[in-house]
N, C-alpha and C positions, 0 to 999 in steps of 0.2 A: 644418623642419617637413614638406617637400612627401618627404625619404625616410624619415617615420614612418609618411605618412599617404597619396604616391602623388597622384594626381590625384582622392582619394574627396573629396566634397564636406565640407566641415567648418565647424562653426559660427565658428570663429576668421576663418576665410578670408571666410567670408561677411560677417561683422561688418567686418574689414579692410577688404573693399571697401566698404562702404557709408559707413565714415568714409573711406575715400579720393574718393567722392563727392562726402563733406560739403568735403571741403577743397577740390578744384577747385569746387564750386560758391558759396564763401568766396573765390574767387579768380576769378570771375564766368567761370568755364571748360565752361559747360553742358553743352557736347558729353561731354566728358570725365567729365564728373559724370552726366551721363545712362549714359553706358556702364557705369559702376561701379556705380552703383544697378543696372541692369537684370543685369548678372551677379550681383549679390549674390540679387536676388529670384530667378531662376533657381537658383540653389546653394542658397537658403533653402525653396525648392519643392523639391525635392530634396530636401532632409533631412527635410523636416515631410512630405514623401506630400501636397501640393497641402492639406492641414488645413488650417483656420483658427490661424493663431497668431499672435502681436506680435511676432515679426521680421518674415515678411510683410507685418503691418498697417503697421510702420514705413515699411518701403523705399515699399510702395505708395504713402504719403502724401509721404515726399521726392519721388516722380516725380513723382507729380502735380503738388507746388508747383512743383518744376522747369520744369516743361513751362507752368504757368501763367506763371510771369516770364517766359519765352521768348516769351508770347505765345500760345502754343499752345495756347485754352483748349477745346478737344475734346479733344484727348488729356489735358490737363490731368484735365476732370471725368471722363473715361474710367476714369483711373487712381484718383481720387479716391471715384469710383461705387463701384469694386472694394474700395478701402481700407474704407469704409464698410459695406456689406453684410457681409465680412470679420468689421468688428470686430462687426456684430451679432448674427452669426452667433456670436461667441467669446463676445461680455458677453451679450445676450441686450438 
């Protein structure tokens, strides 16, 4: 994939990491799950121009809960605040 497409951001790669999240954080691996979510959302800003969309709104809401089991619940609502406004901004 990476000599079709070079290091340009792509919605495959973006999705990839975000189920690679989903499974170290299915494997109670937060760290790791948190990294893969936060490049997905990065790659997914990237392709969408910072818009409102539902890749976005996804990833945003996995950090969040991420970051709430952790404990972490400032960054938690942080991420959750974003996810929200987001999606009101998309559905209305």
């Amino acid at each position: 994939f990476k000599q079709l497409h070079g290091d340009l951001p792509h919605p495959d790669i973006a999705n990839g990491l975000g189920n690679l999240g989903a499974a170290y954080g299915r494997l109670e691996d937060r760290s790791n799950a948190i990294d893969c979510y936060k490049q997905s959302l990065a790659m997914f800003k990237q392709i969408h121009r910072d818009l409102p969309h539902p890749d976005i709104i996804n990833v945003l809401n996995n950090l969040g809960e991420t970051y709430i089991i952790l404990g972490n619940y400032n960054l938690g609502i942080e991420y959750r605040q974003q996810y929200l406004a987001m999606f009101r901004g998309l559905y209305g």
